[in-house]
N, C-alpha and C positions, 0 to 999 in steps of 0.2 A: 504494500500500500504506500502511496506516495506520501510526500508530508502534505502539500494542500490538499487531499481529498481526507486525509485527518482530523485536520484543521476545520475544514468546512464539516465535518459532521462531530466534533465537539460543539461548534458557533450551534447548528441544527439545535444538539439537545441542550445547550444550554439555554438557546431564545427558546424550546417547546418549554421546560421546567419553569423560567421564568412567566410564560404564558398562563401556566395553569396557577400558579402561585399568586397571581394578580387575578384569577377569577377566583378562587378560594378568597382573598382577601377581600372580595367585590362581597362576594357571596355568606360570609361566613355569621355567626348567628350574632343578634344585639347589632349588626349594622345598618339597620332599617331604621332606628333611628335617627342615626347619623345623618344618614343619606337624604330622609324627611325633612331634618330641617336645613339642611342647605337648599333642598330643591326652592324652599317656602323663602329664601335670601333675597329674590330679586322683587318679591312683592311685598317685604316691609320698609315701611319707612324711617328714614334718620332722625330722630327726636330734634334733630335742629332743622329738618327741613320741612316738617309738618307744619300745614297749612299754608304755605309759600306756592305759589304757582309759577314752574316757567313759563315765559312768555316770548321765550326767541324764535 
């Protein structure tokens, strides 16, 4: 076996383990809240900018 065809399938299983590592982290349990309330981030507002209207 050559060295680049090594090389390229360590890269392989190292980017597959990394993959599934970040879907377990996506996934794994108590992250639901997490993810709740960042979704909920772009519709609350700044306590200094309530009631201020832009007008640009």
């Amino acid at each position: 076996m050559n060295t680049a065809g090594f090389v390229g399938s360590v890269v392989t299983v190292f980017f597959f383990l990394l993959f599934i590592a970040i879907v377990w982290w996506t996934y794994r349990r108590g992250s639901k809240e997490t993810y709740d309330d960042a979704a909920q981030l772009p519709f609350q507002e700044d306590a200094d900018d309530a009631g201020k209207h832009h007008t640009d």
